[in-house]
C-alpha positions in Angstrom: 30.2 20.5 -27.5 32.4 23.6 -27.7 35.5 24.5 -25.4 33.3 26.2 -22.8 31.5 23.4 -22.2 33.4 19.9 -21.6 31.0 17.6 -19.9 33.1 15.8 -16.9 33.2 12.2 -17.3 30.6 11.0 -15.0 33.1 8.2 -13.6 35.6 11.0 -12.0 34.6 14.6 -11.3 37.1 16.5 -9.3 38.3 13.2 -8.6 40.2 12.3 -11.8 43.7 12.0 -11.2 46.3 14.0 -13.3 47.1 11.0 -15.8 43.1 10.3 -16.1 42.3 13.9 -16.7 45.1 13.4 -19.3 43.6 10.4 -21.1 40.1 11.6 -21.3 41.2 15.3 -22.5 39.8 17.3 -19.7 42.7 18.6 -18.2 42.7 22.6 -19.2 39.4 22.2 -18.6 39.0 21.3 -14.8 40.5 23.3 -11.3 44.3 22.4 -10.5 43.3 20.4 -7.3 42.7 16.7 -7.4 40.3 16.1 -5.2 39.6 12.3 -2.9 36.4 11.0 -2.3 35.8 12.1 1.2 36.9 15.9 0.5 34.2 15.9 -2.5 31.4 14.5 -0.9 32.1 16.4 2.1 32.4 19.7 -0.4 29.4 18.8 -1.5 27.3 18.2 1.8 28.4 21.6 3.0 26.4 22.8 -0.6 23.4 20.8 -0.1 23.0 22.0 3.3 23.1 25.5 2.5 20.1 24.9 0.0 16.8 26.4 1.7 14.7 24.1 0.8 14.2 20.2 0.6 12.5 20.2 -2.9 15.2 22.3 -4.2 17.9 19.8 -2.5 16.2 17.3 -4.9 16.4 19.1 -7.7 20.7 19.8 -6.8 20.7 16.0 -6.1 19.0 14.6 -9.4 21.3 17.1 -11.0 24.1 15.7 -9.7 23.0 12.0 -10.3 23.0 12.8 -14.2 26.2 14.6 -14.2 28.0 12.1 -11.4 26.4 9.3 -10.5 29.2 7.9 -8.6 29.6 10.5 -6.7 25.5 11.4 -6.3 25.7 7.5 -4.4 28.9 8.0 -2.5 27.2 10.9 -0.7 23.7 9.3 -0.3 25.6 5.8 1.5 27.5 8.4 3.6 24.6 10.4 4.4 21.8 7.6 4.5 19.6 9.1 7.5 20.1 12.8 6.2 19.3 12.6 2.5 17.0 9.2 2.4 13.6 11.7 3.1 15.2 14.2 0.3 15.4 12.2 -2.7 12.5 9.3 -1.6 9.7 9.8 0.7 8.4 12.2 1.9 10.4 15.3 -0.2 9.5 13.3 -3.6 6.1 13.9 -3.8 7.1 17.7 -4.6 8.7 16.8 -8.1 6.3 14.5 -8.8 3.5 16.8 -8.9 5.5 19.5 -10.1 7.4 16.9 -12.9 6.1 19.2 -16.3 7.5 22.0 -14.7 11.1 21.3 -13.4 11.8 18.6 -16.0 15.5 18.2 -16.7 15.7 15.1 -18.7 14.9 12.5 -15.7 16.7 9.4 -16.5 13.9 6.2 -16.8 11.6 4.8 -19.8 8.8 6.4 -21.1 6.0 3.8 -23.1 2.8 5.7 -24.1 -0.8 3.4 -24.5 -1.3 5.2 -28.2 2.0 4.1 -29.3 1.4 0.2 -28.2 1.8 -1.0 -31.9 5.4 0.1 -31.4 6.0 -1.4 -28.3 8.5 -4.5 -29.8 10.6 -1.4 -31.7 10.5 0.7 -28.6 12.1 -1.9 -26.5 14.1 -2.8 -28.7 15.6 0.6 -28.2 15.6 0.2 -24.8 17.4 -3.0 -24.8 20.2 -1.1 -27.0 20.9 0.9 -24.1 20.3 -1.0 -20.9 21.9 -4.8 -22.3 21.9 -6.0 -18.7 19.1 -5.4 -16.4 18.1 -7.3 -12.9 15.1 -5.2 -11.9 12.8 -3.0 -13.5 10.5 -0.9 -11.7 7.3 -0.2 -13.5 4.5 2.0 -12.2 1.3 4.1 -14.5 1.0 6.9 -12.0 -2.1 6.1 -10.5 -1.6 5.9 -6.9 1.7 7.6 -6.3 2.1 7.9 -2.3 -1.1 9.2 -0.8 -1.4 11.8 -3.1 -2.9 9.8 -6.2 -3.1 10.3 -9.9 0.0 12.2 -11.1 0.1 10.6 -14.3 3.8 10.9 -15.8 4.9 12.5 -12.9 5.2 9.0 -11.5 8.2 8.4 -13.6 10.0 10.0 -10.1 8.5 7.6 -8.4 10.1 4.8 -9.6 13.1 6.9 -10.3 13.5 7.3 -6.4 12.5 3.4 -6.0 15.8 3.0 -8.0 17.8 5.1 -5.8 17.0 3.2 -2.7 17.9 -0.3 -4.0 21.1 1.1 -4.8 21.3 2.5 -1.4 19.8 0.0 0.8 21.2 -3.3 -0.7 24.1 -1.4 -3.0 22.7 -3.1 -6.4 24.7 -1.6 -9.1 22.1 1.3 -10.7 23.1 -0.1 -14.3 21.6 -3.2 -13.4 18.3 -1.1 -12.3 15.7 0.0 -15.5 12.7 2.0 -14.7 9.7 2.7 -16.4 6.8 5.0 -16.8 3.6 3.5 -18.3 1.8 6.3 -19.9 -2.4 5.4 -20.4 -3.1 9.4 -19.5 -4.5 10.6 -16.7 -7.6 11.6 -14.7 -6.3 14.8 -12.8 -8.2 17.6 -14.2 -4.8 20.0 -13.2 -3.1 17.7 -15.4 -5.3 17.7 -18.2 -5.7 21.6 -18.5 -1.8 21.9 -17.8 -0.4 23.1 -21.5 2.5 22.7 -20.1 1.9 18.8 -18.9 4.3 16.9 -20.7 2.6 12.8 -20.4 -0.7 12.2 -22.8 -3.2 14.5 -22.1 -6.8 12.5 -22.2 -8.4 10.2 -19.8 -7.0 7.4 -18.4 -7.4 3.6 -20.6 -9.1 1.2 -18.4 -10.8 -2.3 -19.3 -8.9 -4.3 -22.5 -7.5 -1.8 -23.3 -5.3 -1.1 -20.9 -5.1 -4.9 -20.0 -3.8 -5.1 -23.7 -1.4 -2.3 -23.1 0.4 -4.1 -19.9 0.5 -7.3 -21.7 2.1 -6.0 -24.4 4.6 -4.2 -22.2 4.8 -7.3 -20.1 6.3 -9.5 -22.9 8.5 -6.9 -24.4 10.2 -7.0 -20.9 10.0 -10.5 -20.7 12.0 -11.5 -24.2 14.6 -8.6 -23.4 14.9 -9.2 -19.9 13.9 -12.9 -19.3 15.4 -13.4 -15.7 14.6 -9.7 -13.9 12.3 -9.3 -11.0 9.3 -7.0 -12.5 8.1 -4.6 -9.6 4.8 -3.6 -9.9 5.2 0.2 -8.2 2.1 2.9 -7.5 -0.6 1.3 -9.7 -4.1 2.3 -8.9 -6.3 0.0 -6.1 -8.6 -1.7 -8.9 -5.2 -2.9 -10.7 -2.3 -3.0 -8.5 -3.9 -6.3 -6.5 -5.3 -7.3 -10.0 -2.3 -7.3 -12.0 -0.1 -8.6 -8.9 -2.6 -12.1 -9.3 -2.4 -12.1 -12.9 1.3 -12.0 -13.2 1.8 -14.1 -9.6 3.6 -16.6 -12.0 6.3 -14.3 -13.3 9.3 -13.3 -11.2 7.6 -10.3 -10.1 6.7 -8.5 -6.7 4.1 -5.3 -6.1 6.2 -3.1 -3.4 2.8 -1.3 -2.2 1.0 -4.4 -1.2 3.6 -6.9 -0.2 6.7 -4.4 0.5 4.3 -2.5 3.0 3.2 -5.9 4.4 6.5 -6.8 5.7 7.8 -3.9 6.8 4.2 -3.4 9.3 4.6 -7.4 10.1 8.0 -7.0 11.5 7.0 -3.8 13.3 3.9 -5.6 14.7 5.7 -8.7 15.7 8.5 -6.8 17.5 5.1 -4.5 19.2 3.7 -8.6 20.0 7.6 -9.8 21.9 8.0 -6.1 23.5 4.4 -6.9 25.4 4.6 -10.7 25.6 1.3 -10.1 23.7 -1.2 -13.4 23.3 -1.4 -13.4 19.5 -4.7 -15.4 19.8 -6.5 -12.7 21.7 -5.3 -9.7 19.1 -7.7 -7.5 17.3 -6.5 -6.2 13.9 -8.5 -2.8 12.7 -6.8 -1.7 9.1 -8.4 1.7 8.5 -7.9 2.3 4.7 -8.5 -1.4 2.8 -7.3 -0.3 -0.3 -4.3 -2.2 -1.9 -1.9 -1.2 1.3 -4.2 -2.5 3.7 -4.9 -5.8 2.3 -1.3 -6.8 1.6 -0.6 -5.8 5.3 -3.3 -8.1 6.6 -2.6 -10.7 3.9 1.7 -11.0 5.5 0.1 -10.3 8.9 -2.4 -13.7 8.3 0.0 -15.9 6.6 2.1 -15.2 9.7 -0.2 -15.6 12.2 -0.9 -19.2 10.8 2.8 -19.8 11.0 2.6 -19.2 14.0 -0.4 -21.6 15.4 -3.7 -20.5 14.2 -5.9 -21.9 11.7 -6.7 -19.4 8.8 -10.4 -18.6 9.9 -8.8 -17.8 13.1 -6.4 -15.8 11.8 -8.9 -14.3 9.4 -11.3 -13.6 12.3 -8.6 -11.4 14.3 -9.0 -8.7 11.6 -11.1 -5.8 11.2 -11.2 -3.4 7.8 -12.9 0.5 7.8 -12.8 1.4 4.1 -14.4 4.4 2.1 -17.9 3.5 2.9 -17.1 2.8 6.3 -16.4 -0.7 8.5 -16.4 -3.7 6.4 -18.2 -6.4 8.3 -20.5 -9.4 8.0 -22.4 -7.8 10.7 -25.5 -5.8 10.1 -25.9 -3.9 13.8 -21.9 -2.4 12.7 -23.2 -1.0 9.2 -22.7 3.2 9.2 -20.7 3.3 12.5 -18.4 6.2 12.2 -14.5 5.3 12.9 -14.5 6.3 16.2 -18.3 4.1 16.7 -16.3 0.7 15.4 -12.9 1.5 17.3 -15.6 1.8 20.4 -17.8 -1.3 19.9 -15.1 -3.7 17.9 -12.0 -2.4 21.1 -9.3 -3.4 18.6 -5.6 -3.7 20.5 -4.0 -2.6 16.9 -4.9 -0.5 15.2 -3.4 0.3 11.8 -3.9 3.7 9.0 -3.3 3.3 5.2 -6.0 5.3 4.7 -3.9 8.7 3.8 -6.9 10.7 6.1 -4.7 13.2 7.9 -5.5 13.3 11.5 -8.5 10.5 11.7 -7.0 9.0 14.1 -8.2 11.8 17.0 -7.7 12.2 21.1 -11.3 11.1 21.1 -10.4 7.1 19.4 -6.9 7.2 21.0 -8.0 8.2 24.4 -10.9 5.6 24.6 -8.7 2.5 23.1 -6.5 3.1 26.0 -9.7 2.8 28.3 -9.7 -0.7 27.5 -5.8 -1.4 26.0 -3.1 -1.4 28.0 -0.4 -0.6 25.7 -2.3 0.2 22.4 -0.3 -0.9 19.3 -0.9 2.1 16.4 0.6 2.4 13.3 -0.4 5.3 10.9 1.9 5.0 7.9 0.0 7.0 5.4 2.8 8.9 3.4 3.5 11.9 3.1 4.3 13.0 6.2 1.1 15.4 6.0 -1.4 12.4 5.4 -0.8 10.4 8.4 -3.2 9.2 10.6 -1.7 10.7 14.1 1.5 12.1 14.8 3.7 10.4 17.5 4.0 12.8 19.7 0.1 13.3 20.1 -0.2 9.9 20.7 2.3 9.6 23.4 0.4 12.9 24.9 -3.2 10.9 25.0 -1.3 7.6 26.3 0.3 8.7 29.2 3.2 7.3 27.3 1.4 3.9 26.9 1.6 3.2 23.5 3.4 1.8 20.8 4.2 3.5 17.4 5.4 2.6 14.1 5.1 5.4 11.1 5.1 5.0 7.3 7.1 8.3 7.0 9.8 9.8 8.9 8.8 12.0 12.3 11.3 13.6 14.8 11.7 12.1 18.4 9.0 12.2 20.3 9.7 13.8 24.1 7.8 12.5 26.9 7.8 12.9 30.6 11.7 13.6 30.7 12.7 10.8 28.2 13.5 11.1 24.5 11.7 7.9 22.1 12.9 7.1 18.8 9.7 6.5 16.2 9.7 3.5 13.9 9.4 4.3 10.5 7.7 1.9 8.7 9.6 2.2 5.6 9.3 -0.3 2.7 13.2 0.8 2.3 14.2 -1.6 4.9 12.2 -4.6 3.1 12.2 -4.2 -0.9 15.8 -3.9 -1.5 17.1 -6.7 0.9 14.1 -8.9 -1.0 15.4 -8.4 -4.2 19.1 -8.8 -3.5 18.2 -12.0 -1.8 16.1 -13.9 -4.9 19.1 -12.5 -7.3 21.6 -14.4 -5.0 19.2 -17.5 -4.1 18.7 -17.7 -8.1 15.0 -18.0 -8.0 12.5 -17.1 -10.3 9.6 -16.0 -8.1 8.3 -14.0 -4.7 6.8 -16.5 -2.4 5.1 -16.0 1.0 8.1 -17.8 2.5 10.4 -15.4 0.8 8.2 -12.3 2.4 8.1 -13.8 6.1 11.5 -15.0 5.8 12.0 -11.0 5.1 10.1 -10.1 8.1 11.4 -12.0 10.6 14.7 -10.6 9.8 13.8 -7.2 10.2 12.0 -8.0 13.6 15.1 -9.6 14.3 17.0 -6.9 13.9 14.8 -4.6 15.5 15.5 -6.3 18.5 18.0 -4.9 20.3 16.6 -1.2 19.3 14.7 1.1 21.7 11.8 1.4 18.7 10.0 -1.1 16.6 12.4 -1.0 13.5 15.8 -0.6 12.8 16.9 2.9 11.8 17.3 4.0 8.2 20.9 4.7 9.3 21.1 0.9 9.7 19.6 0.5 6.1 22.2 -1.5 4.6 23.1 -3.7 7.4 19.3 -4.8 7.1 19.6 -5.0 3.6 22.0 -7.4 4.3 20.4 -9.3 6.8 17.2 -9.9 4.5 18.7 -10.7 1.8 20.8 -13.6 3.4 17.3 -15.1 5.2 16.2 -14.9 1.4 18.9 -16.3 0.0 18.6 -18.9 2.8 14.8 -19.4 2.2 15.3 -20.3 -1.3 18.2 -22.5 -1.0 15.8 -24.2 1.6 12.9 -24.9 -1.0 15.1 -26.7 -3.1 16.2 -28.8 -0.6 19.8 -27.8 -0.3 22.1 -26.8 2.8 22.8 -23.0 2.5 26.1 -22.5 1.9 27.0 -19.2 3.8 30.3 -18.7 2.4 29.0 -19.0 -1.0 26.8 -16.4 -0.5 29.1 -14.6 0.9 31.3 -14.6 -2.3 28.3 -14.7 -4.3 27.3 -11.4 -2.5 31.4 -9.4 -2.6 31.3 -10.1 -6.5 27.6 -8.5 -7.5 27.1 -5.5 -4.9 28.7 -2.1 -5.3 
């Protein structure tokens, strides 16, 4: 480091007072002006504002989190609504697939599959650095969003997964490790990049990748013996697979059973709007990939908590996968989408499927035919995937309709009124879940634990005029699940929950 370039302390910026700026040596190196925390993050919205584009915000804003990262999460609490779609979905796909080529030393862990052998000696190394960790966020790349294999790119993923649970519940980022597990990749792009910087070959599969996560797996677990491992992005033939195997650990896969309580509180605050008969719903998930069964997994386990037996609960559903609707049914094999929305009537109908648009006037137009307030959710991410958009659905409703969506839309403006759209964001679920076990010191994700989640959120949702509480209201939610966890888990070992405790409990770990 020469005299033209003194790094800022990362703890201060433009903030340092004259006796810090002292002590740490910076003084002839920084403006006159001390600035407070308000004028610098105000200074600094009026830059990020000016910035043209959202991927290039992203790029200013992971800048700033490796220069300032106190100051990169003053701005993002302040500014929750604004910047939440910048640095996490749907802006993030955009680094992700463009990682190679705008990498600037992205904070995160990076394990490759051909240097497995090395795996004790690597994490060692990480363990050097990060002494204390509470959650690490692991992912391979696979199944990033809706767009799919990215392969090392998916270190932004879970990068931006960190962000939020700082965010959302306010865990301290120190406390947060994330990590990129490198088995190649099978996006031709990729692999005829020369510029691509993850391994270049074909994606492991079979032992040896099994090998390769196990191996991982107990590096993290005799470093990091008490951290909740979430399973982020994996591909559909592992993430459910890998989520059973590992069911035993402390662990919790954000795509299957994130997604599944953030569309179970939606739907149950859809079910009290109507006064809906839960008994006479029909479920149609269109996409029954990983997504899709975890929502109807949390939907059933709810539904049974709520009267039904599981076959009946089973029975409400309805899946339409890649070769078309899954059913024990021979006369429904081949129908088209909008054949089994016709002949099955379903009153909800729900898109993981990341087909942009499948859900047209023509299936919309006829489920109203026979629904009186159709319940649709398509919360494919990004933004460009989804299913419908709201205001098209509103259009082909008459305004009948309810609407939850996986990524942010703008209001929707129908027949003089203005509606706020749900987003179905797993932000309002994951982070809250998490700070909740920490607090409720327990070692595992139970169904309990997610329903306890949803209920919460549906609770909250309430008194709003959508389904779900607003990403502005992100960390009172947080709040709000993490205390029914808390609560869940002080339950299943038989003890009273102790509010005040938790409050304590809660004012001495958060930041």
């Amino acid at each position: 480091m020469n005299g033209l370039q003194v790094v800022v302390p990362s703890s201060g910026g433009l903030r340092l007072t004259e006796k810090e700026r002292d002590e740490l040596g910076v003084t002839p190196f920084m403006p006159r002006r001390v600035l407070t925390v308000d004028q610098e993050v105000a200074q600094m919205m009026t830059r990020i504002r000016a910035i043209p584009t959202d991927m290039a915000k992203y790029l200013f804003l992971r800048s700033l989190r490796s220069r300032d990262v106190a100051l990169f999460f003053e701005i993002l609490k302040a500014h929750t609504e604004e910047l939440l779609p910048i640095v996490y979905t749907p802006t993030i796909s955009e680094p992700i697939q463009a990682f190679s080529h705008c990498f600037d030393g992205t904070a995160g862990v990076y394990l490759s599959i051909d240097r497995m052998a090395e795996m004790p000696r690597l994490m060692e190394m990480v363990k050097a650095r990060y002494a204390e960790i509470d959650i690490v966020i692991v992912t391979d790349g696979e199944g990033i969003l809706g767009i799919g294999d990215w392969g090392v790119g998916g270190s932004e993923i879970v990068a931006g997964k960190g962000v939020v649970y700082t965010v959302a519940a306010h865990i301290p980022p120190e406390r947060i490790l994330t990590v990129m597990l490198d088995v190649g990749t099978n996006n031709q792009e990729l692999l005829k990049d020369p510029y691509y910087l993850g391994l270049q070959e074909p994606r492991a599969t079979g032992d040896l990748y099994d090998a390769f996560i196990e191996s991982f797996v107990a590096a993290m677990l005799h470093h990091y013996p008490d951290a909740l491992l979430h399973w982020e992005d994996f591909g559909r033939d592992n993430a459910n697979r890998l989520l059973q195997k590992y069911q035993h650990l402390f662990t919790f896969n954000d795509d299957i059973q994130g997604t599944g309580i953030i569309v179970l509180a939606a739907l149950s605050a859809a079910f009290k709007r109507i006064q809906a008969d839960i008994r006479a719903q029909r479920i149609f998930i269109y996409g029954a990939g990983s997504a899709g069964r975890g929502i109807a997994m949390q939907i059933k386990e709810w539904l049974v908590g709520e009267g039904l037996t599981p076959d009946e609960a089973e029975r409400s559903f309805y899946y339409f996968g890649v070769d078309g609707l899954i059913s024990g049914q021979r006369d429904m094999a081949g129908l088209s989408l909008a054949e089994a929305v016709t002949r099955i009537q379903p009153t909800v109908l729900i898109g993981t499927s990341t087909a942009s648009g499948a859900f047209s006037e023509e299936i919309v137009r006829k489920m109203r035919q026979y629904c009186e307030m159709p319940i649709i959710f398509p919360i494919s991410n990004p933004t460009t995937l989804a299913e419908a958009k709201p205001q098209d659905l509103y259009d082909w409703t008459a305004g009948n309709v309810l609407v939850a969506t996986g990524s942010p839309f703008p209001n929707v403006h129908f027949a003089g009124s203005e509606y706020r759209i749900a987003q179905a964001n797993n932000a309002l679920a994951y982070p809250g879940l998490a700070l909740g076990a920490i607090l409720g010191d327990t070692n595992t994700i139970d169904t309990s634990m997610l329903s306890a989640a949803a209920v919460a959120i549906g609770d909250f949702a309430a008194t709003s005029d959508a389904l779900l509480p607003s990403v502005a209201q992100l960390f009172e939610v947080s709040l709000a699940v993490a205390k029914a966890v808390a609560k869940t888990c002080a339950e299943q070992r038989g003890e009273i929950f102790d509010d005040n405790l938790f409050q304590q409990r809660l004012a001495a770990y958060i930041q």
